[in-house]
Structures are given as structure tokens and as C-alpha cells.
TORKOL-4160 file (C-alpha; in steps of 0.2 Angstrom, whole numbers, padded with zeros to 4 digits, m for minus):
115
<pt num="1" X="m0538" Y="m0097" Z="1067"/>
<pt num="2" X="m0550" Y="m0085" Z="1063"/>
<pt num="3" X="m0572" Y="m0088" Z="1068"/>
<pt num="4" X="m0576" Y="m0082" Z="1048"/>
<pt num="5" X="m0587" Y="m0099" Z="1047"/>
<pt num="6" X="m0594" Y="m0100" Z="1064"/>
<pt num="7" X="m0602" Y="m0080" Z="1059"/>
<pt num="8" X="m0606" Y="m0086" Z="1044"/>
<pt num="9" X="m0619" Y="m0100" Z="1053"/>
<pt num="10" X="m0621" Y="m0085" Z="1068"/>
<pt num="11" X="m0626" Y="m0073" Z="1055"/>
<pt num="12" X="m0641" Y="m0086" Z="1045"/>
<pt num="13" X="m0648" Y="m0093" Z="1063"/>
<pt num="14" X="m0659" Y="m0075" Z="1065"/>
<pt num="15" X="m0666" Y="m0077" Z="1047"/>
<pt num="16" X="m0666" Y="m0094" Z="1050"/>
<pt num="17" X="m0677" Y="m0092" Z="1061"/>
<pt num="18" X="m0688" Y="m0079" Z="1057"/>
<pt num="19" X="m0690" Y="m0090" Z="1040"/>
<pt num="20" X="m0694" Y="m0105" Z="1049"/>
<pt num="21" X="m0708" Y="m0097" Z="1061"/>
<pt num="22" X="m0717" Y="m0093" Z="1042"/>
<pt num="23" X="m0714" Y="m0109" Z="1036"/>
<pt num="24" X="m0714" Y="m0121" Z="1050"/>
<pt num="25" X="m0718" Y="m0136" Z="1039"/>
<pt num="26" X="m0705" Y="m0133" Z="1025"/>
<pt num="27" X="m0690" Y="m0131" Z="1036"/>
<pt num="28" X="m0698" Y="m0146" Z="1047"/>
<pt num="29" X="m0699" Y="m0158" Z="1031"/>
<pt num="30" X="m0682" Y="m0151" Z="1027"/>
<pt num="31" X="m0675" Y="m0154" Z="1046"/>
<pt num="32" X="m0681" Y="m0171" Z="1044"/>
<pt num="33" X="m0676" Y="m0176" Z="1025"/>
<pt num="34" X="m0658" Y="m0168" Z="1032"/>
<pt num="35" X="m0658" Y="m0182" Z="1046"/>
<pt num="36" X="m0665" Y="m0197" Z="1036"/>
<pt num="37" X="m0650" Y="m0194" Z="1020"/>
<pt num="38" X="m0636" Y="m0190" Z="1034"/>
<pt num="39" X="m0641" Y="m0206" Z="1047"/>
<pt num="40" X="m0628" Y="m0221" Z="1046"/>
<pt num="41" X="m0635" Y="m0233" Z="1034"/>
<pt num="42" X="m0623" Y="m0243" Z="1022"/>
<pt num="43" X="m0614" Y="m0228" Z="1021"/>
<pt num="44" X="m0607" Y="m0219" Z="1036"/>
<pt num="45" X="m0612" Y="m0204" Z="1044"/>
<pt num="46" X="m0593" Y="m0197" Z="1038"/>
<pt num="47" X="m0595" Y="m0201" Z="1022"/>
<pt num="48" X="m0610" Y="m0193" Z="1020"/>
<pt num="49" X="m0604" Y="m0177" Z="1027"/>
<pt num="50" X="m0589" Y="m0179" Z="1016"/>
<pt num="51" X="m0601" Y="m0180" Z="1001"/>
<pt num="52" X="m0612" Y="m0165" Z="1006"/>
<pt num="53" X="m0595" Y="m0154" Z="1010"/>
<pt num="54" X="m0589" Y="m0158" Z="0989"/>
<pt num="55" X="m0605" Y="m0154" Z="0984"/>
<pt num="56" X="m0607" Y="m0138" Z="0995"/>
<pt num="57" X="m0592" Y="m0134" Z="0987"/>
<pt num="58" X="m0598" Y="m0135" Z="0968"/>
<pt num="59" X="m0613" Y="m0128" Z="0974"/>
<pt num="60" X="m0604" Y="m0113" Z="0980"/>
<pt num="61" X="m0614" Y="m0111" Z="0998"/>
<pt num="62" X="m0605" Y="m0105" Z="1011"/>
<pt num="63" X="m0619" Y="m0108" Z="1023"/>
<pt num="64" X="m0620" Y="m0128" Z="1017"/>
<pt num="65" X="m0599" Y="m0127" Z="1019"/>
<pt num="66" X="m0600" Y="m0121" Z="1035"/>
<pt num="67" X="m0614" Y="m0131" Z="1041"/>
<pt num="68" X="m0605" Y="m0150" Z="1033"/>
<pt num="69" X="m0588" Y="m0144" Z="1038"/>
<pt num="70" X="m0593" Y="m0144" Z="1057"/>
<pt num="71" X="m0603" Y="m0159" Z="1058"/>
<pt num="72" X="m0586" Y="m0166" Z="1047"/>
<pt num="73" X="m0574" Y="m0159" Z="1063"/>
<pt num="74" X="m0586" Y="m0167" Z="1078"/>
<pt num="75" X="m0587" Y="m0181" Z="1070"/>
<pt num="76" X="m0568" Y="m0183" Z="1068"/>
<pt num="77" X="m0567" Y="m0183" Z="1049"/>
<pt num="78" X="m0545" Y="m0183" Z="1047"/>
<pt num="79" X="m0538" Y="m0166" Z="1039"/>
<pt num="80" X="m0534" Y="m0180" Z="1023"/>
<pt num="81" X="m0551" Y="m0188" Z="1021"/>
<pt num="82" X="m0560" Y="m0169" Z="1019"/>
<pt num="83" X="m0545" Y="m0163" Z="1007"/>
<pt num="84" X="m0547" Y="m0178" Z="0995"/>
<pt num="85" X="m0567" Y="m0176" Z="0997"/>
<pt num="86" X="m0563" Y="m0156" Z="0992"/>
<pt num="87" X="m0552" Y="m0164" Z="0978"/>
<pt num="88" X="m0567" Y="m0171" Z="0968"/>
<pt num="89" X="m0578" Y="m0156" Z="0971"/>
<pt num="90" X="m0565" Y="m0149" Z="0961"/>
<pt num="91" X="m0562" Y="m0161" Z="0948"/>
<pt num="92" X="m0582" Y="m0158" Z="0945"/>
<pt num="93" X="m0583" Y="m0140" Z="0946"/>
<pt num="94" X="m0569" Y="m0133" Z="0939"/>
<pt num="95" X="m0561" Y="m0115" Z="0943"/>
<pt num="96" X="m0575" Y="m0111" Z="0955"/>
<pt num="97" X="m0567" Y="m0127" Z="0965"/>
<pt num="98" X="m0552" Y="m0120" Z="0966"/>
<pt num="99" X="m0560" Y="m0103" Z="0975"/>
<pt num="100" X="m0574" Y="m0115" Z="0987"/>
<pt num="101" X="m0564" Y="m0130" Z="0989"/>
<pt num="102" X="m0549" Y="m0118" Z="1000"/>
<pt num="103" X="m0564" Y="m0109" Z="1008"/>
<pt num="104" X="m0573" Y="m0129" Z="1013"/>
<pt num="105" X="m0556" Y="m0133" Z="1020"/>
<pt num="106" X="m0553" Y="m0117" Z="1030"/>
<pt num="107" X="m0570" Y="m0119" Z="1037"/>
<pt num="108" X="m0566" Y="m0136" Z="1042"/>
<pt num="109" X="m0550" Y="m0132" Z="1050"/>
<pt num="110" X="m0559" Y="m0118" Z="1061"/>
<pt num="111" X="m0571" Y="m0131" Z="1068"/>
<pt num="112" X="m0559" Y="m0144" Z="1068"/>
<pt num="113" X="m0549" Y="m0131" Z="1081"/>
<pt num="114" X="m0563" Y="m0125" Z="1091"/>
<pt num="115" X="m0567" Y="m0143" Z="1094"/>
């Protein structure tokens, strides 16, 4: 399978970091909202990244896609469990679902492979 999701997250990490040495704060307050919303609570880990992979997709970020569709394949989300998550993101967005939800999938397939 082709690495189009692992350049997309090689391609932010430079700008990533060049924003994050202007606004060290921001993306610290960020890093560790990030970790608080995605820790295991009454909800799991999973299906908290299976949430954040639906809404990357009626969001339309490719950056969010790629970043929840490899935490979904290390933490050993089924190929099933992120289709049907895709599924509602779909149901919610519409015909921009139907373009983002094949694209959250093919990310999650790449890191599911490189795994």
C-alpha cells in the first residue's frame, strides 16, 4: 500500500514544529487537552479514536485523518469497527463523506500495514 498518509503527518511535523517554537504554550495546552479527551475513562481509548477519525472525516482534515487512523492501527482497531465509525461520519456529512470517509479508511489501512 502506498505511504500517502505517513507524508502527509511527514510533511506537517517541519511546520509543526516551527509553529510550536512560536507558540509553545498553545500547542503545549493543546498536547495536553489532546491527552486528557483521548485517555481511557468510561469510554475507551478506541472508541475515542473511532470518534475523532468520524469527525476528521466530516471535518475534512487530512492531517486529523492521518494522525486518528494511526493511533486507531497501534491500537488494534478491526478493519470493521473503523468502517462503521466512517459510516456515521457519513451519514452526518453527506457527499463530502463519501470523498473523506474512503480517504480515513485508506489512511487506516496504510498504518494498519505498516504496523
Amino acid at each position: 500500500m502506498a505511504d500517502k498518509y505517513h507524508k502527509i503527518a511527514e510533511e506537517l511535523r517541519g511546520p509543526a514544529r516551527d509553529l510550536r517554537s512560536e507558540i509553545p504554550e498553545v500547542i503545549k495546552g493543546y498536547a495536553e487537552l489532546h491527552a486528557a479527551a483521548t485517555a481511557e475513562g468510561v469510554l475507551s481509548k478506541k472508541t475515542k479514536e473511532l470518534i475523532a477519525l468520524a469527525i476528521s472525516v466530516v471535518t475534512r482534515c487530512d492531517g486529523c485523518i492521518s494522525s486518528h487512523a494511526k493511533a486507531l492501527a497501534m491500537q488494534g482497531a478491526e478493519r470493521d469497527e473503523v468502517a462503521e465509525a466512517i459510516g456515521v461520519a457519513i451519514m452526518l456529512s453527506g457527499g463530502p463523506g463519501t470523498v473523506y470517509g474512503p480517504r480515513a479508511f485508506e489512511a487506516f489501512l496504510e498504518y494498519q500495514e505498516a504496523r
